[in-house]
Structures are given as structure tokens and as C-alpha cells.
C-alpha positions in Angstrom: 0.0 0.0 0.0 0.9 3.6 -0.4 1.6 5.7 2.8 0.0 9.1 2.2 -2.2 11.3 4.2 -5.5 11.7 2.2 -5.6 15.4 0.3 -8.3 16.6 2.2 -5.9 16.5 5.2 -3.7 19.7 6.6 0.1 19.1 7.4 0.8 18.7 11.1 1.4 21.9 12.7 -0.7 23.3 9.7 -4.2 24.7 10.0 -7.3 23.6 8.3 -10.4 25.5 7.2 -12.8 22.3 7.9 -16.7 23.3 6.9 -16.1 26.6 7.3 -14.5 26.7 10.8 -10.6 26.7 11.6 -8.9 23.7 13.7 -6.0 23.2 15.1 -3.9 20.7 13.3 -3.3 17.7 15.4 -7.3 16.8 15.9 -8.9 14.0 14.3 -10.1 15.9 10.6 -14.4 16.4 10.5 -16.4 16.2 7.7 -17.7 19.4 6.6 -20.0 21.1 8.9 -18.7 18.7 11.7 -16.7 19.4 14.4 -13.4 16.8 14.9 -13.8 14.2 17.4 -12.7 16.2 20.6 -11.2 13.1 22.3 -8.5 11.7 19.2 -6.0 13.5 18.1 -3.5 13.1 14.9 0.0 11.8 16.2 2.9 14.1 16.5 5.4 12.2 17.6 7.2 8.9 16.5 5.9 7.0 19.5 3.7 7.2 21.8 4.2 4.6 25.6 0.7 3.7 26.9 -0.7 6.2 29.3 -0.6 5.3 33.7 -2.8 2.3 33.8 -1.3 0.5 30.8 -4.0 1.2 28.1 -2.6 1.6 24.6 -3.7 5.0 23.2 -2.4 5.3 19.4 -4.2 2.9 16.7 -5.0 2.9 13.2 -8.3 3.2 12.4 -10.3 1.9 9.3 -13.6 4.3 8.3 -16.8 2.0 9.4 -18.3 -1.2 7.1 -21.6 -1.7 7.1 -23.1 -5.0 8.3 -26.0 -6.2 9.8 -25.1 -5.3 13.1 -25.6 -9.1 14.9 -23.9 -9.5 17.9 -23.2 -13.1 18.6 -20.3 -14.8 17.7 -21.1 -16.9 14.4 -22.7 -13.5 13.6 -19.4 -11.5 14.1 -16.9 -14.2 12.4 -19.3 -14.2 9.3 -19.5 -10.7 9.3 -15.4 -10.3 9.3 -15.1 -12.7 7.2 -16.3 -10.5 4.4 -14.2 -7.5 4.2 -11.2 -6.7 2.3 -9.0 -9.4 1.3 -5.9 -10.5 3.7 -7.4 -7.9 6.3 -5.8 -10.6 9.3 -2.1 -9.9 7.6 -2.2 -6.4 6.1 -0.4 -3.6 8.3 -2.0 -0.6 6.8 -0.3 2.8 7.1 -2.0 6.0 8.2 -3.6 7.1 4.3 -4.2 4.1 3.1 -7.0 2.5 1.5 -8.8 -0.2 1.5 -12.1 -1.1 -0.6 -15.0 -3.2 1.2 -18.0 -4.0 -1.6 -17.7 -0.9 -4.0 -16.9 1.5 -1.5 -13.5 2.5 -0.6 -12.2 3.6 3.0 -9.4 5.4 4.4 -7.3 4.5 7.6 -6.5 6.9 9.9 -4.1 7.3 13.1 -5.6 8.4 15.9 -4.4 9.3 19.4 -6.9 8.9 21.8 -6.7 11.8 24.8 -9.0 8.8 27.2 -8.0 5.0 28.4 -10.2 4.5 25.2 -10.9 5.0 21.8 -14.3 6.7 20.8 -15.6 5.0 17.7 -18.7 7.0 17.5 -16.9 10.3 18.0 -14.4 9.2 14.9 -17.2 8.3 12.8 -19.8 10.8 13.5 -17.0 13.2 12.6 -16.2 11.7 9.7 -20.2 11.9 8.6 -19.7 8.0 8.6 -22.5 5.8 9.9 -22.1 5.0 13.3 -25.1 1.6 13.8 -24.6 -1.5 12.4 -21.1 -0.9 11.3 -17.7 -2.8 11.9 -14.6 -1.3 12.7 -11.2 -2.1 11.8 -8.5 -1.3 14.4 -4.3 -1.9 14.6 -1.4 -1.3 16.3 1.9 -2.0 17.0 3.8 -2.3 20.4 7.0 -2.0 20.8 9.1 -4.3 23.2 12.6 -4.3 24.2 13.0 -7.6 25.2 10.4 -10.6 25.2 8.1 -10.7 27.8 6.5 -14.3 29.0 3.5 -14.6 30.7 1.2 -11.7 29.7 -2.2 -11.6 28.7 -3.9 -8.8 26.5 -6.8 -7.1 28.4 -9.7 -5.6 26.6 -12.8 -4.1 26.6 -15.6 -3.0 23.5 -19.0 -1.8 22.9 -19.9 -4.1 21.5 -18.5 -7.4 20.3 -15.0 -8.3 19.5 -12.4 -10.4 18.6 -8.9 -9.3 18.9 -5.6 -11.1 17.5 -1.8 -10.6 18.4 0.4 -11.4 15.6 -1.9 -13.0 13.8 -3.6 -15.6 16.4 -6.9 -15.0 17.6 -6.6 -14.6 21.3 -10.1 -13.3 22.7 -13.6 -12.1 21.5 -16.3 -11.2 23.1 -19.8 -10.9 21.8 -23.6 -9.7 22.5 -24.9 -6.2 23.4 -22.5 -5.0 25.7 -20.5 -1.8 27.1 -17.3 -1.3 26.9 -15.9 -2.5 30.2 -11.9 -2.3 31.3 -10.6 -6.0 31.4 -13.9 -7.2 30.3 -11.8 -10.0 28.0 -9.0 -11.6 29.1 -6.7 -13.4 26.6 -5.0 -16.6 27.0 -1.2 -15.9 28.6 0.8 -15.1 25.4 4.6 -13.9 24.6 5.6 -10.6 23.5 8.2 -11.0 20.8 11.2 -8.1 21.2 10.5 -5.9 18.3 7.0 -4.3 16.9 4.3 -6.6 18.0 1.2 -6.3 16.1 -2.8 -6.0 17.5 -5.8 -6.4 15.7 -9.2 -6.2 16.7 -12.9 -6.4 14.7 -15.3 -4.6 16.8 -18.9 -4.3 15.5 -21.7 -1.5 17.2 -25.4 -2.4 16.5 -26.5 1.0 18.0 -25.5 3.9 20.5 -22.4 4.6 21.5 -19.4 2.4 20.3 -15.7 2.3 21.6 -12.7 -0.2 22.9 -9.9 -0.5 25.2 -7.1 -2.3 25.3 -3.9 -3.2 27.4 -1.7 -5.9 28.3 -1.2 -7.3 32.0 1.5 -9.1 33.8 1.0 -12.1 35.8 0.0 -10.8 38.9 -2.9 -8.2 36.7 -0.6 -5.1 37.4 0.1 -3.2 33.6 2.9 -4.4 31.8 5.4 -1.4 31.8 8.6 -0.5 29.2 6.7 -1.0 25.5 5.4 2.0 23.7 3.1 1.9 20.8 5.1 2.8 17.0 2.6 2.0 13.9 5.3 1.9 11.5 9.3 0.3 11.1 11.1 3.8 11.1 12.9 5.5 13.6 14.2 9.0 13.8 17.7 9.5 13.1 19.6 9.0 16.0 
């Protein structure tokens, strides 16, 4: 894929005339005549660590797919199931596309001000549908050394699944709010080097958002990884 930010997007540290009002570079871009999401932010910085209680706050976000909106689980895996080809290997870049049916979406980074990331605030800004819509989300942790013996920690409204480096390691499904901890994954390793999360989260209605962080043995936040969605580094 091609990393570019889409044209309709300012420059950061620019400023952008958005339906007729100025902002601030650095917000999450509104469609016009809607204001940006006041709780995600574009990144400025090369990497971001997870905030005080461990939650990962800088993902990739794909614009919402339509789908029926069903919330149990052979409802969810069919609906995933149907998107974009190689969406479960694909590590899209802030700009890209994707096309889903005949219409084509953009992905967008996003910094999220809270513990977690409001769905319904980055789609309502974008004038995208907000009910009966999936949502595609990734990110990339960075780790200094392996780490044994953790377990990724989630929450969604509503259903979910989530994968780390390509196997599935929890979902959750039905009508549900987004709770912290609410899914717990399986223990799992944490490879030294960019570790990649993925998670399909699917709204029927109302407000829709996710959490997501990764635990030690004894549940206290894993500490020393920071969150870097792509392979460069600044010059050193």
C-alpha cells in the first residue's frame, strides 16, 4: 500500500479550514460542517508509551463497514469474514485505503486523549454511519526484550475479537458496554520488536468504543513498551 495522508488533510502543525471553521492541526479531521472528534488527536510524535494504567492509546483506524449489526459470535466471524481481502495480515499505514464492496475507505491514526478510543466520535465526525457498522483497528507495540507470561486485556462496545500477531486470542460478543478487562486473553509472549494487535469490533446501536492493554501475571500493567505504527525511527 501507499503511505499518504489523504488530500483533504492539513500538514501537522498546519491549519485547516474544515466546513467553514478553523482547527487546530493535530485533531482527528471532520467532515464538513462537523466538528473533529474532541477526544482523538492526529499523532505528532514517532511513538507514543501507553498512558498510567497501561491502556494503549495510538491505533489505526479503518472508516466503518456496514453490516447487519448481529452481535453473537457466528454472527461477528461471518461478518469479518467478508471484508477486504488479507485484512488478518495487512499492516496498513496511516492514508491508506482499502475497498470493502464498491466502497472505498481510508485508515486513519488516531491518538486517543482517554483509556479508550471513541468509535462514534471518529465516525460521526467523519459523517460516517455509526449503527450496524464494523470497525477495523491496529497497532503495534513495541518491546525491548520478550516478555513471558502476559495476557492482552480488553474491553468493546460491543462485540469483539482481537488477534496478536496474527492468532486470535479473545472475543467477546452480544450487546455489551465497553468495560476495562472485560476480555482476558490466554497468557501469550511478547516477541522483542514491533508486536502487532488487531481487533474487529462491530456497534449495533448507541455509543461504540474499545480499550485495550496488556497485563502481567499478577494483573498489574505491563510497563517499558510504547506503541510505534510503522518500522522507522528517527535518526539518532
Amino acid at each position: 500500500m501507499t503511505s499518504r495522508w489523504p488530500a483533504w488533510l492539513p500538514a501537522l502543525g498546519a491549519l485547516a479550514i474544515l466546513g467553514g471553521a478553523v482547527h487546530a492541526a493535530g485533531q482527528q479531521p471532520a467532515a464538513a460542517g462537523r466538528a473533529p472528534a474532541a477526544t482523538l488527536r492526529r499523532p505528532s510524535t514517532p511513538v507514543k508509551p501507553p498512558d498510567a494504567a497501561g491502556f494503549l492509546q495510538r491505533w489505526l483506524v479503518l472508516e466503518p463497514i456496514k453490516v447487519p449489526g448481529q452481535l453473537t459470535e457466528s454472527a461477528v466471524r461471518a461478518a469479518i469474514g467478508k471484508d477486504f481481502p488479507n485484512q488478518l495480515a495487512v499492516i496498513p499505514r496511516d492514508g491508506d485505503r482499502a475497498t470493502v464492496g464498491d466502497e472505498p475507505l481510508a485508515w486513519h491514526a488516531v491518538d486517543t486523549t482517554n483509556y479508550n478510543v471513541n468509535l462514534y466520535h471518529f465516525a460521526y465526525a467523519l459523517n460516517k454511519p455509526t449503527s450496524n457498522v464494523l470497525f477495523w483497528a491496529v497497532t503495534r507495540v513495541e518491546v525491548p526484550r520478550e516478555m513471558r507470561n502476559v495476557r492482552l486485556a480488553i474491553g468493546s462496545n460491543a462485540a469483539s475479537i482481537w488477534w496478536l500477531n496474527g492468532e486470535e486470542v479473545i472475543g467477546i460478543y452480544g450487546d455489551r458496554q465497553a468495560v476495562i478487562d472485560d476480555g482476558v486473553s490466554k497468557r501469550v509472549t511478547l516477541t522483542k520488536g514491533l508486536n502487532t494487535i488487531r481487533a474487529a469490533v462491530i456497534n449495533a446501536g448507541g455509543a461504540t468504543d474499545f480499550c485495550a492493554r496488556f497485563l502481567n501475571a499478577d494483573n498489574t500493567p505491563v510497563r517499558g513498551i510504547s506503541v510505534r505504527l510503522t518500522e522507522e525511527r528517527a535518526a539518532r
